[in-house]
N, CA and C atoms as a LAMMPS dump frame, in Angstrom:
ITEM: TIMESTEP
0
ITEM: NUMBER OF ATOMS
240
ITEM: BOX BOUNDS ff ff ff
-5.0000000000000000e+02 5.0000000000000000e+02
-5.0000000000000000e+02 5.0000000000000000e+02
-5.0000000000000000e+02 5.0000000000000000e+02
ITEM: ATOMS id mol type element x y z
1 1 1 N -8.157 17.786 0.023
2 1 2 C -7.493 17.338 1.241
3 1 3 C -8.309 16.214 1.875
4 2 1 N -7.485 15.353 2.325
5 2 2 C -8.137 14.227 2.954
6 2 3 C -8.703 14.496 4.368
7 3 1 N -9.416 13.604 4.628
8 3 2 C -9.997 13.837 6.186
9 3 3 C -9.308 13.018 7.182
10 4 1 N -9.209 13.65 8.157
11 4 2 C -8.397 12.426 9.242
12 4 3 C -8.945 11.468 9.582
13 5 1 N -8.583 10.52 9.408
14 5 2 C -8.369 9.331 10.089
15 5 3 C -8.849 8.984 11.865
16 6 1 N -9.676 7.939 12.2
17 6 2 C -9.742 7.385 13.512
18 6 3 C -8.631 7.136 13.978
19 7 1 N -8.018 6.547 15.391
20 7 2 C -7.251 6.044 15.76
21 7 3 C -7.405 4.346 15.012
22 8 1 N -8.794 4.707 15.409
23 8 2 C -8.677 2.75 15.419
24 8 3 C -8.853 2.542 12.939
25 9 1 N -9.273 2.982 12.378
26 9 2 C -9.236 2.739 11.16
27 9 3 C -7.359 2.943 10.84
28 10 1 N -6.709 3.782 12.004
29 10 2 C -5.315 3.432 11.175
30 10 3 C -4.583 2.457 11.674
31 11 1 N -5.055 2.015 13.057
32 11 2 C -4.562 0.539 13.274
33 11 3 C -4.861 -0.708 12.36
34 12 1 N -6.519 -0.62 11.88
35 12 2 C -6.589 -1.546 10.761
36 12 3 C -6.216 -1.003 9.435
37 13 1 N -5.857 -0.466 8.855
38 13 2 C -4.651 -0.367 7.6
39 13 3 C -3.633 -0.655 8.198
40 14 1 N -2.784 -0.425 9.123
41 14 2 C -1.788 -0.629 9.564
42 14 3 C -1.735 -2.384 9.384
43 15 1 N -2.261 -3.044 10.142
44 15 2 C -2.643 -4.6 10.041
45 15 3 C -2.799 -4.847 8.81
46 16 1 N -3.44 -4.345 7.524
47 16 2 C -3.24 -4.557 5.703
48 16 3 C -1.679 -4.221 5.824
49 17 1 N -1.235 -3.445 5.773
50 17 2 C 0.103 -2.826 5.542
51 17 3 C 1.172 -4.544 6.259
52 18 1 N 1.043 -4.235 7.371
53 18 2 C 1.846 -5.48 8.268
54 18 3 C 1.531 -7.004 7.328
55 19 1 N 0.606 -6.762 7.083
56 19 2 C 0.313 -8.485 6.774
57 19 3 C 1.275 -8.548 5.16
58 20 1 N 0.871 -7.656 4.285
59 20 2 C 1.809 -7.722 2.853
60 20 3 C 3.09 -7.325 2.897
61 21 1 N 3.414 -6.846 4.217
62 21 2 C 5.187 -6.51 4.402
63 21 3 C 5.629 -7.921 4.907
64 22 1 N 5.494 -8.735 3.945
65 22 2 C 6.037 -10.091 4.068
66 22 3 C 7.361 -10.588 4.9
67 23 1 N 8.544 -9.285 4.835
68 23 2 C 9.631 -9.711 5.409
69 23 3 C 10.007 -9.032 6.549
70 24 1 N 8.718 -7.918 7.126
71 24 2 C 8.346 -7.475 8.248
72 24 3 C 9.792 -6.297 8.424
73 25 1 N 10.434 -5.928 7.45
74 25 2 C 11.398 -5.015 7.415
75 25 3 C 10.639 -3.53 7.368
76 26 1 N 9.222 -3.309 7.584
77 26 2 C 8.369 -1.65 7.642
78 26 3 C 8.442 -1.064 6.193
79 27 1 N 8.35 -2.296 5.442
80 27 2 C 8.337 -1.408 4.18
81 27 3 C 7.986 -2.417 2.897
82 28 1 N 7.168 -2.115 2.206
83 28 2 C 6.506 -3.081 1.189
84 28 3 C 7.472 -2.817 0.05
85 29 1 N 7.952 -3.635 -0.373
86 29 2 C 8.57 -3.63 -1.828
87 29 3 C 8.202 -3.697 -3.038
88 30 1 N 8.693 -3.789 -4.13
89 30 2 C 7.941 -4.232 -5.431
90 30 3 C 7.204 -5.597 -5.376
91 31 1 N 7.597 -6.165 -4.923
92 31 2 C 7.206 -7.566 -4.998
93 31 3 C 5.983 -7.665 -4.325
94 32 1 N 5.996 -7.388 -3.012
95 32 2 C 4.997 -7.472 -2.229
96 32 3 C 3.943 -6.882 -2.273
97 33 1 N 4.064 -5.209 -3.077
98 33 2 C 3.327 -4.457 -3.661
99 33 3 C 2.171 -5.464 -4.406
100 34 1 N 3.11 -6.199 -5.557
101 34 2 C 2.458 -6.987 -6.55
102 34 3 C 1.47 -7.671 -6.164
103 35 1 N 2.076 -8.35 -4.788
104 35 2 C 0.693 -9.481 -4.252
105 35 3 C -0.045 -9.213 -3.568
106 36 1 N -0.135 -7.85 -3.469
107 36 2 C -1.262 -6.648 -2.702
108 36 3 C -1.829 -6.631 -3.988
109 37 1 N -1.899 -6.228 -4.649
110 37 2 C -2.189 -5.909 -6.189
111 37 3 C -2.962 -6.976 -6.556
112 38 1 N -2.615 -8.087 -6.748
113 38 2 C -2.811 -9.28 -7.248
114 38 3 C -4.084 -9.973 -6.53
115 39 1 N -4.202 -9.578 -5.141
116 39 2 C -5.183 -10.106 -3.997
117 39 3 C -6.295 -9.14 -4.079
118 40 1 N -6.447 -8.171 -4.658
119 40 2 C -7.415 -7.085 -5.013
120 40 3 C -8.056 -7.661 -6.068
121 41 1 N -7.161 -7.496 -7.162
122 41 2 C -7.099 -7.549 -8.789
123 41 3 C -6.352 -8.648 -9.511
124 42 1 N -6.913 -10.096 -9.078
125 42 2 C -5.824 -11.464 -9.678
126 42 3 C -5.435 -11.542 -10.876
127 43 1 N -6.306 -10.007 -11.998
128 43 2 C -5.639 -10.359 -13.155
129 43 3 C -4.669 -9.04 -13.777
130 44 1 N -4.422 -8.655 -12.185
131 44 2 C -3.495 -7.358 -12.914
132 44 3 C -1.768 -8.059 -13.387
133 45 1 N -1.405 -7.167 -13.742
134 45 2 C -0.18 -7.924 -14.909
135 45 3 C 0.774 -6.771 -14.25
136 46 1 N 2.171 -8.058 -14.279
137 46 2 C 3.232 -7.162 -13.703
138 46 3 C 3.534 -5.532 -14.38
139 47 1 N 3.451 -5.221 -15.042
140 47 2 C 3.601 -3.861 -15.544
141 47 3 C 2.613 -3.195 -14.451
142 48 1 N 1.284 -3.362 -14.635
143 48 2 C 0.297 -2.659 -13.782
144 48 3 C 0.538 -2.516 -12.403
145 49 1 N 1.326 -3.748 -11.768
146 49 2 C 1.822 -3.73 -10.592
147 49 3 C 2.871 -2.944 -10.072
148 50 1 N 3.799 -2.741 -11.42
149 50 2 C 5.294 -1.609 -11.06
150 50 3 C 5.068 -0.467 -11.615
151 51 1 N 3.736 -0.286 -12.111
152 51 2 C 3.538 1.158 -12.414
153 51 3 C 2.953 2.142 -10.858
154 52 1 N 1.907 0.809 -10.725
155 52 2 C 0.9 1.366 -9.377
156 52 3 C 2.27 1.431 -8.344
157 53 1 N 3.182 0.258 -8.229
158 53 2 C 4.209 0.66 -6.835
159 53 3 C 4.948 1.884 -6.886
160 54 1 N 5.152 2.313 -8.45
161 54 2 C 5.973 3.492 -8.411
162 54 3 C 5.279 4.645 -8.166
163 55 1 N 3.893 4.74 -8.442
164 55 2 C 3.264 5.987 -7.741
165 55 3 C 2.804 6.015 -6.628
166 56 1 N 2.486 4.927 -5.602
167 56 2 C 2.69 5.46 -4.352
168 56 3 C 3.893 5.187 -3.65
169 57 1 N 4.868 4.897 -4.448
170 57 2 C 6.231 5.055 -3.502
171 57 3 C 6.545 6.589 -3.895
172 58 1 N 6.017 7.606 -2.876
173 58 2 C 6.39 8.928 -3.417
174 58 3 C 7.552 9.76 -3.191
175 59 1 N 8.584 9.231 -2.219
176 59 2 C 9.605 9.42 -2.432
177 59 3 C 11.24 8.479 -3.372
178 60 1 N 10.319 7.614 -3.849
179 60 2 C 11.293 6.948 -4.694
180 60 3 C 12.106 6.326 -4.144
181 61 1 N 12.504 5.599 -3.188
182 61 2 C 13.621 5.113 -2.318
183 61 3 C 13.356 3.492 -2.944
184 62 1 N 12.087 3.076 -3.448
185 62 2 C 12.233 1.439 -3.792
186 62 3 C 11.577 1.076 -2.548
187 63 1 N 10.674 1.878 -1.846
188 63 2 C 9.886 1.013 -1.062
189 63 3 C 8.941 2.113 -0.861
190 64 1 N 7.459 1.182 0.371
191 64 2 C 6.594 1.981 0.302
192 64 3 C 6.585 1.781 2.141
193 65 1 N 6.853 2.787 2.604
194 65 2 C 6.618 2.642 3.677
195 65 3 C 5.234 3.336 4.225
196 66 1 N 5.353 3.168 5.915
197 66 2 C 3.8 3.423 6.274
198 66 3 C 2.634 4.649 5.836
199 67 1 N 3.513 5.79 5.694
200 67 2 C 2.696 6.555 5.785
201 67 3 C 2.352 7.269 3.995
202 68 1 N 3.112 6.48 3.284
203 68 2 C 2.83 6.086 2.025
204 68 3 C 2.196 5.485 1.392
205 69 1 N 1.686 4.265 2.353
206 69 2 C 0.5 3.529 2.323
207 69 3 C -0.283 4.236 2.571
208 70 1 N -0.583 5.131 3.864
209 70 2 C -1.717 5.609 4.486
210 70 3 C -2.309 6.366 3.254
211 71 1 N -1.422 7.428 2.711
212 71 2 C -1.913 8.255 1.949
213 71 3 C -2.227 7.374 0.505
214 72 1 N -1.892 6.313 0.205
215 72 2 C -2.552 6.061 -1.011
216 72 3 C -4.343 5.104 -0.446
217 73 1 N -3.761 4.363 0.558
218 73 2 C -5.018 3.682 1.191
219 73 3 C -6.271 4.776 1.171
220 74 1 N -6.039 6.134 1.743
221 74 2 C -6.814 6.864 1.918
222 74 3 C -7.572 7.431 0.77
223 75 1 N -6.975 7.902 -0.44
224 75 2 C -6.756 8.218 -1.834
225 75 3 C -7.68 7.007 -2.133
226 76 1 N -7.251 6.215 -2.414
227 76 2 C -7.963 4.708 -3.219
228 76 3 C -9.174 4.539 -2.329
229 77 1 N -9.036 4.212 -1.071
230 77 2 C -9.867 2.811 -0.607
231 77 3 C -10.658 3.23 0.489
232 78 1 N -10.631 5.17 0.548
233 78 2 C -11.391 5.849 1.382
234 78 3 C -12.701 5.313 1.918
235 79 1 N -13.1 5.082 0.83
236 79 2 C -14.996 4.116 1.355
237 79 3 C -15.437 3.291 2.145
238 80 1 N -13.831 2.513 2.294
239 80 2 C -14.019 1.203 2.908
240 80 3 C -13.837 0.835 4.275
């Protein structure tokens, strides 16, 4: 189980999240996923990109919204 979160560390993921939701619709898509992906890891390859979007989109709807982020942000990038 993860540990909770500050107020203020989920405002800054929130601000990662906002900045790659390119079309500011609250929800990262495949695409945008990718160039999250891509800005980490410039030599990941579209497969790697629609594999990684499909596991943290965990309800499958074709997008990743906030708290889908949170939990993979937290999962992955806990350290940071």
């Amino acid at each position: 189980m993860t540990k909770p979160l500050p107020q203020d560390k989920i405002r800054e993921i929130r601000q990662h999240f906002e900045f790659f939701d390119r079309d500011h619709n609250g929800a990262i898509d495949a695409d945008e996923f990718a160039q999250l992906l891509k800005a980490i890891e410039p030599k990941a390859k579209p497969a790697e990109c629609l594999r990684g979007f499909r596991e943290v989109d965990s309800d499958h709807d074709g997008q990743i919204d906030f708290a889908e982020f949170l939990t993979w942000w937290q999962k992955t990038w806990w350290q940071f």
